[in-house]
N, C-alpha and C positions, 0 to 999 in steps of 0.2 A: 402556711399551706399544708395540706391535708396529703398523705400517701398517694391518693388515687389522683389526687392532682399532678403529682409530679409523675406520674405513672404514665396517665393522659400526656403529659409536656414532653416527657422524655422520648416517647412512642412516634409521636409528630416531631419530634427532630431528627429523629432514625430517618423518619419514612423522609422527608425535607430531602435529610444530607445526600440518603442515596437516589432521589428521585433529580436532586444537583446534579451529584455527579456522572448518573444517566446522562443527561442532558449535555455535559461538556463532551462523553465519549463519544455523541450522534452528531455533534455539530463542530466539536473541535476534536480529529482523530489525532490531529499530529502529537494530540497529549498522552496517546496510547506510551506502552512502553517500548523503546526502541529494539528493533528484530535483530540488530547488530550489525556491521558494513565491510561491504568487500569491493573491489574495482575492479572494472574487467577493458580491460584495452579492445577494441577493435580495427586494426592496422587494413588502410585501405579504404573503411567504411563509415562513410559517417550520416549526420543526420541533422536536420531540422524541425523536425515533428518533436510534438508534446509526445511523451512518455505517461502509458495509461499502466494504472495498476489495475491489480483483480488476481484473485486466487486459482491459479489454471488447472496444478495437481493435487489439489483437494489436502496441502499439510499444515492448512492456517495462516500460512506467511503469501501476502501477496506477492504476487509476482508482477513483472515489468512486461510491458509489450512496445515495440516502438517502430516507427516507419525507417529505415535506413536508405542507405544510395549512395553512389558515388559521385561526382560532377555531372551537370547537365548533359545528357545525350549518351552519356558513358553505362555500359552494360553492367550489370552487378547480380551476381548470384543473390542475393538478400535483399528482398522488398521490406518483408515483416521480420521483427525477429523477436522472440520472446526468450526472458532471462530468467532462470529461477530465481526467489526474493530471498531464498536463501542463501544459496553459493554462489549465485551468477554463472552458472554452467547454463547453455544454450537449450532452452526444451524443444525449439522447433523453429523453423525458418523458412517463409515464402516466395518463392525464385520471382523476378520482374519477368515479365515477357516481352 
């Protein structure tokens, strides 16, 4: 094989590997690297609803948003509640009416 051959090969396995691993980070995220873990109790309130991410104050780490409530017919300050993805400190919460 000739320099320029290996040149060629080598070039299209660069572009290959990283056009791969594009491809796992847009369709498999969970391979991202972990943002680290914290638990946060909520006494009183709970919940049924899926748990949506998405980045609410713009620091890169998604954030948590999720429906909460207490027992059927029972009143609850907290409809919505969104969690930071960092600390789990509360960014903001939506009273039921």
């Amino acid at each position: 094989m000739n320099s320029k051959h290996l040149q060629a090969t080598g070039m299209s396995f660069w572009k290959f590997r990283h056009l791969l691993y594009l491809f796992f980070l847009i369709f498999h995220p969970d391979l991202l690297p972990a943002q680290g873990s914290w638990s946060k109790p909520f006494t009183g309130i709970g919940t049924l609803s899926s748990p949506r991410v998405t980045d609410l104050n713009g620091d890169g780490v998604r954030d948590i948003i999720l429906g909460a409530g207490r027992e059927e017919f029972q009143a609850c300050d907290s409809a919505v509640i969104a969690l930071d993805g960092k600390t789990g400190t509360m960014l903001w919460h939506v009273s039921a009416r």
